[in-house]
PLY file of the C-alpha trace (Angstrom):
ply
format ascii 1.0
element vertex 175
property float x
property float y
property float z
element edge 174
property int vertex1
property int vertex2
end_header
105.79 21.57 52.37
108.85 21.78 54.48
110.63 19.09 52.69
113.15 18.61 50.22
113.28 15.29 47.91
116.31 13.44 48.31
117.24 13.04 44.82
117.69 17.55 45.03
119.26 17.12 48.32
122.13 14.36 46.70
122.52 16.72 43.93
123.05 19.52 46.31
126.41 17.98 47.01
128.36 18.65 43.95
127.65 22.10 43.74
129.87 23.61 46.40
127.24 25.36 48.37
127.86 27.96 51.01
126.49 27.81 54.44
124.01 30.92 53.46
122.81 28.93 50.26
121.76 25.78 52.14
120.07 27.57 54.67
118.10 29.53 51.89
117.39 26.62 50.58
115.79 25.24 54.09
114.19 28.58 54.30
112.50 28.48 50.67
111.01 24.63 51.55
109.00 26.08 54.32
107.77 28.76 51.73
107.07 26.33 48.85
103.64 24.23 47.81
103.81 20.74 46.37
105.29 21.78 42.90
108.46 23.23 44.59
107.01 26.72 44.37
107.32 29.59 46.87
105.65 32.38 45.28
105.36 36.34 46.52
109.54 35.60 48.40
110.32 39.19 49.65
113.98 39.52 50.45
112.87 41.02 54.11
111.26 38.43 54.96
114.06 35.63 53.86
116.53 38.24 55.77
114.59 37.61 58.88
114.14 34.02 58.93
117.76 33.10 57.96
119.47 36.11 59.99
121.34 37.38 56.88
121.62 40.86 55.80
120.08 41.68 52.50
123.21 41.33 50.14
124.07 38.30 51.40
119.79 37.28 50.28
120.40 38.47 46.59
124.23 36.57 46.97
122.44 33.54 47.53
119.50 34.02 44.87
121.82 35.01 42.41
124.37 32.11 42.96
121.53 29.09 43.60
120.09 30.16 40.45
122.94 30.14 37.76
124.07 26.83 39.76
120.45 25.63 38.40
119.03 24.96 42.25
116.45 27.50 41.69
114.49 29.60 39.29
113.26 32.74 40.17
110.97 35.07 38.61
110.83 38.65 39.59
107.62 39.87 40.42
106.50 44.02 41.15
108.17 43.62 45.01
109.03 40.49 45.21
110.03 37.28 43.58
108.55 33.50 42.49
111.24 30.97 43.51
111.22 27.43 42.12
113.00 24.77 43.73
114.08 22.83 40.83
112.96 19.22 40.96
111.29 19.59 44.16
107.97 18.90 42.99
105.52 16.42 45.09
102.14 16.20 43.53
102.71 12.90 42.35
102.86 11.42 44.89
99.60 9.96 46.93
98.82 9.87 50.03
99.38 5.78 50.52
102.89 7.04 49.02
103.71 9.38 52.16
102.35 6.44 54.57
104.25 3.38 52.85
107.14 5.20 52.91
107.89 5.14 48.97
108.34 9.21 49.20
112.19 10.11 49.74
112.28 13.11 51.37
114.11 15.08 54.03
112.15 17.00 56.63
113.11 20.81 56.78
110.80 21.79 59.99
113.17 19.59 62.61
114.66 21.82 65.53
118.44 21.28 64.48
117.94 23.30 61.61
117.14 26.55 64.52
120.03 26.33 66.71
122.07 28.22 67.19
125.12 25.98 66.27
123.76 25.42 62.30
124.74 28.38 61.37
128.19 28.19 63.20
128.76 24.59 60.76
130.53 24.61 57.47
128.97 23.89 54.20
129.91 20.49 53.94
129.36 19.39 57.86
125.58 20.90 56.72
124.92 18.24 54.10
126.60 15.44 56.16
124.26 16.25 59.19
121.54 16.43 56.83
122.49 13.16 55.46
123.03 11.45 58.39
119.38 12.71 59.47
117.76 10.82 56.59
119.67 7.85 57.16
118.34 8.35 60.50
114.58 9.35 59.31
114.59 6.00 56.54
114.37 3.90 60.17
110.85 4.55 60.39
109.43 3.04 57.11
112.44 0.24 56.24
115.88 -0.82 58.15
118.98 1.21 56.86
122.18 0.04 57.26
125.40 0.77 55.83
128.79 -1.10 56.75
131.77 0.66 57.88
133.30 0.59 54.47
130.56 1.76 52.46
130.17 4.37 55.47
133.88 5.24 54.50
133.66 4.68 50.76
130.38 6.92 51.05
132.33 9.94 52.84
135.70 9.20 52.03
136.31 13.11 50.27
133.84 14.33 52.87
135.86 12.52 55.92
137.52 15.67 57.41
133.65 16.73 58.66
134.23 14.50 61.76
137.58 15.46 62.54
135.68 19.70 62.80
132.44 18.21 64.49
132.38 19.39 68.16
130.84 16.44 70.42
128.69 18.78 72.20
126.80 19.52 68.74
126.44 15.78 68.06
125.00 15.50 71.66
122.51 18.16 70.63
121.96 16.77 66.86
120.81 13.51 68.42
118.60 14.85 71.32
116.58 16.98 69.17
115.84 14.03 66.42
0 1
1 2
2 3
3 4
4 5
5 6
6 7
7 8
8 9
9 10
10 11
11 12
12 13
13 14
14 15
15 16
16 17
17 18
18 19
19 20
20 21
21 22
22 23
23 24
24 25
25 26
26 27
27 28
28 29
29 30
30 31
31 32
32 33
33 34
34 35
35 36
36 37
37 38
38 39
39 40
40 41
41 42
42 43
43 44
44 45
45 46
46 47
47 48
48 49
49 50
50 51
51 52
52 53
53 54
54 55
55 56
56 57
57 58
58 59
59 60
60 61
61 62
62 63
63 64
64 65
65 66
66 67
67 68
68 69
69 70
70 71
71 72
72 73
73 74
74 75
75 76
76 77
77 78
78 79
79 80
80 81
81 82
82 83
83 84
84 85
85 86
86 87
87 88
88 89
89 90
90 91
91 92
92 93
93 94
94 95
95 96
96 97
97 98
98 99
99 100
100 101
101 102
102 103
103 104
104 105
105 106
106 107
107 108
108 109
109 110
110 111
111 112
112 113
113 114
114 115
115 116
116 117
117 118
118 119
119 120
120 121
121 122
122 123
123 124
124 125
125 126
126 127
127 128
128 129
129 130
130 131
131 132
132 133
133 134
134 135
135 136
136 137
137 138
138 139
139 140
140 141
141 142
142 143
143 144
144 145
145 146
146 147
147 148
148 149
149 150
150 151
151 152
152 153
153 154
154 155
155 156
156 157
157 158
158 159
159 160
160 161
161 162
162 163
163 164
164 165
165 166
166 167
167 168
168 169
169 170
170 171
171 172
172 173
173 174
């Protein structure tokens, strides 16, 4: 599916996620069907799509599951992943066209570079953010004024003060 709904990806900032758990997360959407499920996850293969080592796999299951992001389920070799609330099936196909299906798009280049992984948690889910704000263009207008933009990201404000402009540059060219 390669997607997360928005209403998981708002929730995802009160839980004080690492940068490993996010990208896991991005990693399990391009695993998962429309229900939010990724079944037969092996840690080796997780290792080699997020560049971790294996602790730092089971870290991240074990710590996105008692934060209640995921459920997992072990299997013989490998495990059954849930993405809690992530499920799509009810949504139609005139949904996805219209526009009426808040989602964010996991498959978009940023997500590869090589600066992600060099971001902090919190600059993560702002980029993120500011992608969807970006992504809601193409179905209805978005805009926010500068003090809801501040209101918004008032406890997350120190993000652009630790954003290097070359990374912005990059953001934006590959959106």
């Amino acid at each position: 599916m390669q997607r997360i709904k928005l209403d998981v990806f708002h929730s995802l900032f009160e839980k004080e996620l690492t940068g490993n758990e996010i990208d896991f997360i991005i990693a399990l959407t391009h695993l998962q069907n429309g229900r939010g499920e990724a079944f037969g996850v092996h840690y080796k293969e997780m290792c080699e799509k997020m560049d971790i080592s294996v602790q730092a796999f089971y870290d991240c299951k074990k710590s996105l599951a008692q934060k209640g992001i995921i459920q997992v389920t072990k299997g013989q070799k490998d495990y059954d992943i849930v993405l809690c609330g992530n499920d799509f099936t009810s949504y139609t196909d005139r949904d996805y066209k219209t526009g009426n299906v808040p989602y964010i798009r996991t498959n978009q280049k940023l997500f590869y570079d090589v600066n992600w992984k060099k971001l902090k948690p919190a600059q993560k889910l702002l980029i993120m953010d500011l992608l969807n704000i970006n992504e809601a263009g193409k179905f209805r207008t978005h805009r926010i004024k500068r003090e809801n933009f501040i209101k918004k990201y008032d406890c997350r404000i120190s993000f652009f003060v630790h954003l290097r402009y070359s990374l912005l540059m990059k953001t934006y060219l590959y959106i």
